[in-house]
C-alpha positions as CSV (number, residue, x, y, z in Angstrom):
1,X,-60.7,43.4,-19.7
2,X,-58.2,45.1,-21.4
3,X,-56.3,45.9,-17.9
4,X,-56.5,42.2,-16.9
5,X,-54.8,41.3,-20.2
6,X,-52.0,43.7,-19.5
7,X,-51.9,42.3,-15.7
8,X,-51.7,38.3,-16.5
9,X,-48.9,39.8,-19.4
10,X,-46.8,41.0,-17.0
11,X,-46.9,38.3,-14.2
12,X,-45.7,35.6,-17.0
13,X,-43.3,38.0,-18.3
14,X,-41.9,38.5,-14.7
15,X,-42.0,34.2,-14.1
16,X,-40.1,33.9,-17.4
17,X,-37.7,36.4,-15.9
18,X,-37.1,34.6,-12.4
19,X,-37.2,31.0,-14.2
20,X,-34.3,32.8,-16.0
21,X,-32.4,33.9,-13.3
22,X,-33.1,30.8,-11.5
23,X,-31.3,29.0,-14.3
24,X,-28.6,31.4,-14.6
25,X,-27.2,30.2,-10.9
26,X,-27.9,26.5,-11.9
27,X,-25.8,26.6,-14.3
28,X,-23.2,29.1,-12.6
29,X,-23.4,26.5,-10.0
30,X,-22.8,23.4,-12.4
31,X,-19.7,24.9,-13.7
32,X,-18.3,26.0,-10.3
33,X,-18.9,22.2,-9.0
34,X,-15.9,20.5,-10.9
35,X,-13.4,22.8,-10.0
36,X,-14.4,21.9,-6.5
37,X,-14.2,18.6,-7.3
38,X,-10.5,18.3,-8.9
39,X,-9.4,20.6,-5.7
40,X,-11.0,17.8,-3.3
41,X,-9.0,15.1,-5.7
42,X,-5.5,16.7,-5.6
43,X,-3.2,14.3,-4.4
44,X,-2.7,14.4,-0.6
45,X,0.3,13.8,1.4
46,X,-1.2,10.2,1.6
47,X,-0.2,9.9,-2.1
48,X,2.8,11.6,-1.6
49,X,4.7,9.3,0.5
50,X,6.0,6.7,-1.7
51,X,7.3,9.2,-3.8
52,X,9.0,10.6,-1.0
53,X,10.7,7.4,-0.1
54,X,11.9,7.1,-3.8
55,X,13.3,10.1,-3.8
56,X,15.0,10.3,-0.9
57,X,16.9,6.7,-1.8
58,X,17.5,8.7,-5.4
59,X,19.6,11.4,-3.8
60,X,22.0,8.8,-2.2
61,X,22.6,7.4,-5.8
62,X,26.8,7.6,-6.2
63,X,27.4,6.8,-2.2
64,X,29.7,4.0,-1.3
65,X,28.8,0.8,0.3
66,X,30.0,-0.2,3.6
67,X,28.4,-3.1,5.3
68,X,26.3,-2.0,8.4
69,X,26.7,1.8,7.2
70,X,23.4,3.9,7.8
71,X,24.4,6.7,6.1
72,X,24.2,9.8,5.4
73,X,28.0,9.2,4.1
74,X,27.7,5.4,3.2
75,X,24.8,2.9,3.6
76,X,24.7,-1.3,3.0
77,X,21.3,-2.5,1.5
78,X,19.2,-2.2,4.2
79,X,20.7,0.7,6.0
80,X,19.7,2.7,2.5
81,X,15.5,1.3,2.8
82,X,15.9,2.3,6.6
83,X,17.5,5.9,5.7
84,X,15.1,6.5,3.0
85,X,11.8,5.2,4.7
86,X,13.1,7.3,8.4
87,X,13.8,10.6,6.2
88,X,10.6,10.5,5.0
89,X,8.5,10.2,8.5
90,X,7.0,6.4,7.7
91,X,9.8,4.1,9.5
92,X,7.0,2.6,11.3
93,X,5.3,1.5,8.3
94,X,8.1,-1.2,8.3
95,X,9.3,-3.5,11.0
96,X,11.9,-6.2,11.4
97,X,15.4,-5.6,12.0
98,X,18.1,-4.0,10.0
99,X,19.0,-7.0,7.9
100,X,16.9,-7.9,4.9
101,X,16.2,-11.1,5.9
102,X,15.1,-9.5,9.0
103,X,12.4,-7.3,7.0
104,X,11.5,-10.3,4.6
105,X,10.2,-12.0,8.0
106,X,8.2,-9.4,9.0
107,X,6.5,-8.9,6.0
108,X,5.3,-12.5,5.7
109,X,4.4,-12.5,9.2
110,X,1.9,-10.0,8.5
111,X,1.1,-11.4,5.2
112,X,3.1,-8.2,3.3
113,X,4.6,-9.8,0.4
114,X,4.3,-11.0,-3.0
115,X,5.5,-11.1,-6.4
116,X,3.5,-8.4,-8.1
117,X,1.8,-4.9,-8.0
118,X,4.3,-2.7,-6.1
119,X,3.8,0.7,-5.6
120,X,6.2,3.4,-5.4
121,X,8.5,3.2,-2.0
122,X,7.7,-1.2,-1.4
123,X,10.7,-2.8,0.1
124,X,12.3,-5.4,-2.9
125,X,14.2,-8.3,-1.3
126,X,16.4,-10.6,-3.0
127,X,18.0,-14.2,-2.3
128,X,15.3,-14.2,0.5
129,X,16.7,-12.3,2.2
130,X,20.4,-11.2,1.1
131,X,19.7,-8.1,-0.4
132,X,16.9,-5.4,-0.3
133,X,15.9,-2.6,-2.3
134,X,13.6,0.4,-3.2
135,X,11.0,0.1,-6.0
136,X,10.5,3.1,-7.6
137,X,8.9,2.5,-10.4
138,X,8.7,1.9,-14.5
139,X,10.5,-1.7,-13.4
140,X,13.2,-0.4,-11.8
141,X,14.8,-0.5,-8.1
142,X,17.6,1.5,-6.5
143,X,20.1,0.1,-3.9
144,X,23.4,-0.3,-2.2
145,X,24.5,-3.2,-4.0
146,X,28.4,-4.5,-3.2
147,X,32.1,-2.7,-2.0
148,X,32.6,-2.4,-5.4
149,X,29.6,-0.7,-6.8
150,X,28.0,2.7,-5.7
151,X,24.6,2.7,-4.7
152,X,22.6,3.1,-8.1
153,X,19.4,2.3,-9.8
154,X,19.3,-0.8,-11.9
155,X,16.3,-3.0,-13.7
156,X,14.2,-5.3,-11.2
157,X,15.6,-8.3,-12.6
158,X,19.2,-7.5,-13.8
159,X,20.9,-8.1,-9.8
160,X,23.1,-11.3,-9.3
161,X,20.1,-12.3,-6.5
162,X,17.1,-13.8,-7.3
163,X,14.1,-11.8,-7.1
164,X,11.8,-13.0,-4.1
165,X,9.0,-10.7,-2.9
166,X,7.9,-7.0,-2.8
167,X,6.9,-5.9,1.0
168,X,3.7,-3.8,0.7
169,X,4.3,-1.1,2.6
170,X,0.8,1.0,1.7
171,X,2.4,4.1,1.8
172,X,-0.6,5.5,0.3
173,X,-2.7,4.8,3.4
174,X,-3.5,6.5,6.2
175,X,-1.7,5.3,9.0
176,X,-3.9,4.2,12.3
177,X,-2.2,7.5,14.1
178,X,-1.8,9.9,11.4
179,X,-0.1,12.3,13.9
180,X,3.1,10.0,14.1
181,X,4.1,10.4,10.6
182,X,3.5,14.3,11.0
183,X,5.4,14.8,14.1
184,X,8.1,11.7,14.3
185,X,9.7,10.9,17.6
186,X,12.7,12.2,18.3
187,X,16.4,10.5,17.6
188,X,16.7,7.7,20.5
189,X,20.1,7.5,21.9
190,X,22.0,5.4,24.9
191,X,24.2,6.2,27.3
192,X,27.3,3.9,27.6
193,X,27.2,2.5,31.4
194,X,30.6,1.5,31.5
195,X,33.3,0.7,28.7
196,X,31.6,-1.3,26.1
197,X,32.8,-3.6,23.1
198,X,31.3,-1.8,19.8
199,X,30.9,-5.0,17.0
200,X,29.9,-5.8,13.5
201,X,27.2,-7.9,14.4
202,X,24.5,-8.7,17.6
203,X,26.8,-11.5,19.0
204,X,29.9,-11.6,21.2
205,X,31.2,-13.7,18.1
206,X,31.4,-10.9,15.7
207,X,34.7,-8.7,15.3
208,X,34.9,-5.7,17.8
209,X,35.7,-2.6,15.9
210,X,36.1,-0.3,18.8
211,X,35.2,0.9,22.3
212,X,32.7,3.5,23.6
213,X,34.0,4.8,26.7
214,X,31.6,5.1,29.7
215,X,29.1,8.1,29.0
216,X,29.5,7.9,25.2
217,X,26.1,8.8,23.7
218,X,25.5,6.6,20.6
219,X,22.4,6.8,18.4
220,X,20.3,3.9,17.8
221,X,18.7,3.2,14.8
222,X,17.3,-1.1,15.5
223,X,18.0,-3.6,17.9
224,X,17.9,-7.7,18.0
225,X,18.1,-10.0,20.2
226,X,20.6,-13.2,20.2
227,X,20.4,-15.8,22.4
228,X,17.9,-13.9,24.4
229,X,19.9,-10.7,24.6
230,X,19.1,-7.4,23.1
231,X,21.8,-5.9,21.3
232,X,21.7,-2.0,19.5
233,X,21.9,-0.9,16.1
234,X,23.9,2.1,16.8
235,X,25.5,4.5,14.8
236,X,29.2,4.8,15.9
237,X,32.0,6.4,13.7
238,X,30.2,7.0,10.4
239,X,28.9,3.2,10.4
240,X,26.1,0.9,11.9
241,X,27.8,-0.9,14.7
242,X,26.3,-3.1,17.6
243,X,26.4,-2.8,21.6
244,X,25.1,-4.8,24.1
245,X,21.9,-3.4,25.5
246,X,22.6,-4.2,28.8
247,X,25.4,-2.4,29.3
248,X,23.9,1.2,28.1
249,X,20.8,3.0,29.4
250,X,18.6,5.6,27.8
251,X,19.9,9.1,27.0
């Protein structure tokens, strides 16, 4: 009897023990799962890219404004949003032309805009539509203002302009083809076909400012049409010029 004592002893002594270890790894377990957890939360690139935006724009603060410029040298309003959004990989997250007014239509024909709760990288336009800028944040926007101001970061509501709308941009979603912000295309040029008139603007009424001799490659950066004919944003002596599409072909 004594025996059987001794056995049933040790088989609870030995349950007590497993129960123990058992609860050792629990709790091992339990403090092992929020570290997990904070890793799985750490901001993505998702997150990232609004910040990204903003601080490309930043490092253009103290550049002159030249209207139609696209930098790197020299940028007018929108040339800076298109600079700062294409360095970053997400120039598809915003359509339109070049010209603010341009963007402001885009964004309300895809129901963009509105008057509160931007987040870091949104397109700010003014005047509807005569100037645009960068939010980046604590109530402040950076832009290319005037020829006689640098680009620079000033409060949202402290331009000549009025304030219209924010375009949400939602940099911090995915994009429907992730892969394109990862691996952008590559710079599109043209190929002049023939001597061509470079301008200030998409229409033969605009000042020429130059001429691209045939088989001068000119990088485009937008296009619009007038009066049914496409004209290109081009980069062309350190500034953003325009060419008649027609009269170029793809490099």
């Amino acid at each position: 009897m004594a025996f059987s004592h001794g056995l049933r002893a040790l088989g609870i002594a030995c349950l007590i023990a497993i129960a123990g270890i058992t609860s050792q790894a629990a709790l091992a377990s339990a403090a092992s799962a929020p570290i997990a957890s904070a890793s799985r939360a750490a901001p993505s690139s998702i997150t990232q890219r609004g910040a990204r935006v903003v601080r490309i724009a930043k490092a253009q603060r103290g550049k002159r404004y030249v209207r139609g410029a696209v930098g790197p040298r020299a940028f007018d309003c929108s040339g800076l949003v298109r600079y700062a959004y294409r360095r970053a990989h997400v120039g598809g997250r915003l359509g339109g032309g070049h010209s603010a007014r341009a963007m402001l239509r885009w964004g309300r024909a895809h129901h963009l805009t509105s008057r509160s709760n931007p987040r870091l990288g949104d397109v700010v336009i003014y005047g509807n539509g005569t100037h645009a800028a960068i939010w980046i944040g604590n109530g402040r926007v950076i832009s290319a203002l005037n020829p006689r101001q640098v680009i620079r970061i000033t409060r949202l509501h402290a331009l000549g302009s009025r304030f219209t709308a924010f375009i949400h941009t939602h940099l911090d979603r995915a994009a429907r083809h992730a892969h394109r912000n990862h691996h952008p295309r590559r710079a599109r040029y043209a190929v002049t076909r023939t001597a061509v008139n470079v301008r200030t603007g998409h229409s033969t009424a605009t000042r020429v400012v130059g001429v691209a001799g045939r088989g001068r490659h000119l990088r485009v950066v937008g296009s619009a049409r007038h009066h049914g004919r496409l004209w290109l944003h081009v980069g062309y002596r350190g500034h953003g010029r325009w060419v008649l599409a027609a009269l170029t072909r793809a490099a």
